[in-house]
C-alpha positions as CSV (number, residue, x, y, z in Angstrom):
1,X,-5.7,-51.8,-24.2
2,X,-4.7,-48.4,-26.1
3,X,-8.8,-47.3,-24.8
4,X,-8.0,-47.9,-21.5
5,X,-4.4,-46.2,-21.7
6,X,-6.1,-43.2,-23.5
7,X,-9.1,-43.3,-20.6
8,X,-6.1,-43.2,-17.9
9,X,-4.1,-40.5,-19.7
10,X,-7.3,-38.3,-19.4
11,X,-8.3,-39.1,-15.9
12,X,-4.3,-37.8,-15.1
13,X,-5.1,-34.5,-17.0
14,X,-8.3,-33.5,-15.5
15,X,-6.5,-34.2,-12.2
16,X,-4.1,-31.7,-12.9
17,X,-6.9,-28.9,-14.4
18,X,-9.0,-29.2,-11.6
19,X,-5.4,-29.1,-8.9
20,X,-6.6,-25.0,-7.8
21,X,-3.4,-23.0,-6.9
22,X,-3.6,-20.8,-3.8
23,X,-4.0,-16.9,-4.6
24,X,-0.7,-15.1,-4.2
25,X,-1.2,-12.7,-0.9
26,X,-0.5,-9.0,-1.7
27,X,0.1,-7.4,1.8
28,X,-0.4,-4.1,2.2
29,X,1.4,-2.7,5.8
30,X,1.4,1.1,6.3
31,X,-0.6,3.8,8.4
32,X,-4.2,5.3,7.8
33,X,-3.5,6.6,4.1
34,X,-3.8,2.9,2.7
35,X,-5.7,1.3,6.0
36,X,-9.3,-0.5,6.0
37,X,-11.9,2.4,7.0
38,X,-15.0,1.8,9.9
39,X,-18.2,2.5,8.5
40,X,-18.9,5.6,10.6
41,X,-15.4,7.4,8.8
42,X,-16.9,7.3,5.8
43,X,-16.2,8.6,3.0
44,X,-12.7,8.5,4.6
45,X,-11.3,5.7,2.3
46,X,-7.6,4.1,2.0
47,X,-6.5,3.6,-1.0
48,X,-5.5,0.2,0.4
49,X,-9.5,-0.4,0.4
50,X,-9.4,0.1,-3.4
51,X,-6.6,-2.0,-4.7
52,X,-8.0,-5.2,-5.5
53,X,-10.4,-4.5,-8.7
54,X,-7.2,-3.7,-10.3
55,X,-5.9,-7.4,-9.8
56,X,-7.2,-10.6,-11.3
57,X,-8.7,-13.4,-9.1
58,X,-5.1,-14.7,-8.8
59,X,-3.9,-12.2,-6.4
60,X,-5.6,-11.6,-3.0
61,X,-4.8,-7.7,-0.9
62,X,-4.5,-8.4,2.5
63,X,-4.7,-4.8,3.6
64,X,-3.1,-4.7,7.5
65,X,-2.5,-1.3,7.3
66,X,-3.9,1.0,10.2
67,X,-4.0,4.4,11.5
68,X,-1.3,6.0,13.3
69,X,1.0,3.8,12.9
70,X,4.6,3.8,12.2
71,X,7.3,1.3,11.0
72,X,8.3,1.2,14.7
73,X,4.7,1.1,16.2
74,X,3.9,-1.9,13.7
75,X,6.4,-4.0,14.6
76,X,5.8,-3.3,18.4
77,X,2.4,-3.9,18.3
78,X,3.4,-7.7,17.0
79,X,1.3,-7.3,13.6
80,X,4.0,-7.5,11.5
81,X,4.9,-10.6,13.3
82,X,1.0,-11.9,13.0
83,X,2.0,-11.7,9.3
84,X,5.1,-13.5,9.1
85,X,2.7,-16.4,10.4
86,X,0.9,-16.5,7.3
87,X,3.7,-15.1,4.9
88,X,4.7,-17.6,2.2
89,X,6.7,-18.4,-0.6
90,X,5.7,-16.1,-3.9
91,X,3.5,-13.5,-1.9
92,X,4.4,-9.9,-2.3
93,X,4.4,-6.7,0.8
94,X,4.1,-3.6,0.0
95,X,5.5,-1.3,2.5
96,X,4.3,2.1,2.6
97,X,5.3,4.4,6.3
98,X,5.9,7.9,6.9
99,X,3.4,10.0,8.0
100,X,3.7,8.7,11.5
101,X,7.5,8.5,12.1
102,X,7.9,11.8,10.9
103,X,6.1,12.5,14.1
104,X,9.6,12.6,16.6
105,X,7.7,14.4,19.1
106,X,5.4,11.3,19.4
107,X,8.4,8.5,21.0
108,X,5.7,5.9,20.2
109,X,5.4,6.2,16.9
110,X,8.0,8.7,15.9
111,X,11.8,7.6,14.5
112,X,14.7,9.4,13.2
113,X,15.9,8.7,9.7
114,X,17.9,6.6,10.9
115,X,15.8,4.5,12.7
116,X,13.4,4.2,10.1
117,X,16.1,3.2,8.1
118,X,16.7,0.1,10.3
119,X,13.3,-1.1,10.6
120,X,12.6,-0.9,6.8
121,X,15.4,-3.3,6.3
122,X,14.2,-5.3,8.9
123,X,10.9,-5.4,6.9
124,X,12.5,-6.2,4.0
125,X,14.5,-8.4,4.7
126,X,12.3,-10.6,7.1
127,X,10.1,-10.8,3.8
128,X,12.8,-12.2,1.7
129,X,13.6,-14.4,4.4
130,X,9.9,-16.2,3.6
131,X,11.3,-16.1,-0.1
132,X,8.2,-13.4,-0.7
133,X,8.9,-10.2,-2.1
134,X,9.5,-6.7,-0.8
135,X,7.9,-3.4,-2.9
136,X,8.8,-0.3,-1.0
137,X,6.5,2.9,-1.3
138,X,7.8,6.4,-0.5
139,X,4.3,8.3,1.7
140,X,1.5,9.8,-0.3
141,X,1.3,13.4,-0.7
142,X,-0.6,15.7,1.8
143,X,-2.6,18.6,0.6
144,X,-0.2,21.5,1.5
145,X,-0.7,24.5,0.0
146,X,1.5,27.5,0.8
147,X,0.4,30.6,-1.5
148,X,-0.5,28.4,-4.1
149,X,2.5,26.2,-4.1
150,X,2.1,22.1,-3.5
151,X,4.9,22.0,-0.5
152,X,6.3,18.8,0.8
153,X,5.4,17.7,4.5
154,X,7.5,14.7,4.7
155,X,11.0,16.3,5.0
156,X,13.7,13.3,4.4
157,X,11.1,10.2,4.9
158,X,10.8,9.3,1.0
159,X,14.5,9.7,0.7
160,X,15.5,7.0,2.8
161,X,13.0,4.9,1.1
162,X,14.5,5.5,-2.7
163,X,18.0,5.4,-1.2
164,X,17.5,1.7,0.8
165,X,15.3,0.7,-2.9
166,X,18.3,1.8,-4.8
167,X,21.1,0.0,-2.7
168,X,19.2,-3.1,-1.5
169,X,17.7,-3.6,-5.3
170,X,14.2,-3.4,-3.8
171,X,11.3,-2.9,-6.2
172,X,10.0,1.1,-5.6
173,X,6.9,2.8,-6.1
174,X,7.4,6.6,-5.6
175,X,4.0,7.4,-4.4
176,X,5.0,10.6,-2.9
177,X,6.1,11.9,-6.5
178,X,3.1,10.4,-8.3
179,X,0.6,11.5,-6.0
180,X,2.5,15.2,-5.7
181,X,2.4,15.3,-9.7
182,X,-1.2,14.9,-9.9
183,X,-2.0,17.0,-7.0
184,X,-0.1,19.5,-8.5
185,X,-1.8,19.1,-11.6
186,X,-5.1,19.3,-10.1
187,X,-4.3,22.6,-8.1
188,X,-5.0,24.2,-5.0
189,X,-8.6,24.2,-4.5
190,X,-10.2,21.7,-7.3
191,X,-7.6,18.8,-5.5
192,X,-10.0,19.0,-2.2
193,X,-12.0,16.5,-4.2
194,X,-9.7,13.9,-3.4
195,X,-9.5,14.5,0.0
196,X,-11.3,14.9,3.0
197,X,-13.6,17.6,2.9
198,X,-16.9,17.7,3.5
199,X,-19.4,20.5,4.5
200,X,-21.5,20.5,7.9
201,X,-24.7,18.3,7.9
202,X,-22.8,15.2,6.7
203,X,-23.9,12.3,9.1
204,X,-20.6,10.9,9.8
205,X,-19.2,14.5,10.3
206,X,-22.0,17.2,11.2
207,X,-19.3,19.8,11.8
208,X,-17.5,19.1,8.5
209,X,-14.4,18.4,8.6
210,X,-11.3,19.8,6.2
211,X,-8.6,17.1,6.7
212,X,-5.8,17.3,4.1
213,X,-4.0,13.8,4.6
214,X,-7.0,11.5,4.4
215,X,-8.5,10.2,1.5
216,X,-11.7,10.2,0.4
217,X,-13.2,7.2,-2.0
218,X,-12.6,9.1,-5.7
219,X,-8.5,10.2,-3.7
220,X,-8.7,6.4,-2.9
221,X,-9.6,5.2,-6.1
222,X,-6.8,7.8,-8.0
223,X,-4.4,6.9,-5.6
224,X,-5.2,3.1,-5.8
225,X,-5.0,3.8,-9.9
226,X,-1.3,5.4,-9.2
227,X,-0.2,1.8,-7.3
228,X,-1.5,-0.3,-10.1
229,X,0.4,1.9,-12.2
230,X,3.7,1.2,-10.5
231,X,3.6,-2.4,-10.0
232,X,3.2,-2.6,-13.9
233,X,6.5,-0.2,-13.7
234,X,8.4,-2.4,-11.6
235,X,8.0,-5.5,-14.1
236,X,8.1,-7.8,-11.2
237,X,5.6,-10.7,-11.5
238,X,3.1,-9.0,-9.3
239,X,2.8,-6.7,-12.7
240,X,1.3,-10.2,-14.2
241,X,-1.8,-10.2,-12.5
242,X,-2.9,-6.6,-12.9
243,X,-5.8,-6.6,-15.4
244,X,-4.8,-4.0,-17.5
């Protein structure tokens, strides 16, 4: 009797040690700094492309981030509904827009401060809704260089972003001031290696190309490295998963 209660109790156990939990989905929605890169771009690279390594097998980036886009174009072109469809309890979206609504002069894409306001609370909230979780990131860093001095581009962007993080108790990663510090550090010239420039002759670019917002893989992977760093500085559970 007490063998075949003992044979039972372990059958139960190796039921539940076999029972595989579904990844937790990290979302990534943003524009062309973080978004998946065609093979004839390279060695344009989002950081977005480079995030994973730095998570255990536990977590699964979903990068839907794409050029051009802005927190207005993204919900107008329905993909941040398309993810609501697959959105579930415990996952986590990073939310990372700027460049593009900056761009007022572009009514497609561009929003006031205001606007962009709106439609990062929609964002947010919509998440919480699924019971997932919200991390807001202020806009990378472009290479701007006036007479040797590292000068914002972004105007009053990654303000609204810490200010709606600090009110609304949102998790933040300040990518604009991490990604400033170390282009800063880096300096003027030797901080080309982390973006876009290549020389004529390249096959993807035979004219060369000198592009100052775009990443390429070693920006990606330094940028990706700056992420990794915040989620462990937001001490949310996401920071659980990281392997290091």
């Amino acid at each position: 009797m007490y063998k075949n209660l003992l044979i039972g109790l372990g059958i139960i156990l190796m039921s539940f040690t076999f029972i595989k939990r579904d990844p937790i989905t990290l979302y990534i929605i943003g524009d062309s700094t973080a978004a998946n890169k065609a093979a004839n771009k390279f060695p344009e690279t989002g950081w977005g492309m480079e995030l994973q390594p730095f998570f255990n097998t536990e977590v699964k980036v979903d990068n839907r981030a794409l050029n051009g886009r802005s927190t207005k174009s993204f919900i107008n072109e329905k993909r941040w509904e398309n993810i609501l469809t697959t959105l579930k309890e415990g996952d986590f979206v990073m939310i990372e827009f700027g460049h593009n609504d900056e761009k007022i002069e572009n009514p497609k894409v561009g929003t006031s401060l205001e606007e962009f306001k709106v439609n990062l609370i929609k964002y947010i909230q919509e998440t919480q809704a699924k019971k997932a979780n919200p991390i807001l990131l202020t806009p990378i860093v472009r290479r701007n260089f006036i007479n040797g001095v590292l000068t914002d581009t972004h105007k009053g962007y990654p303000e609204v972003v810490r200010e709606l993080a600090d009110s609304l108790h949102i998790p933040l990663i300040d990518m604009q001031s991490k990604t400033e510090k170390l282009v800063k550090a880096l300096g003027d010239e030797p901080s080309k290696k982390l973006f876009l420039h290549l020389d004529s002759g390249h096959v993807n670019y035979p004219k060369g190309v000198k592009d100052n917002t775009h990443l390429n893989v070693e920006g990606a992977k330094a940028f990706a490295d700056l992420v990794a760093e915040g989620v462990k500085e937001t001490k949310t559970k996401l920071a659980k998963y990281l392997k290091k």
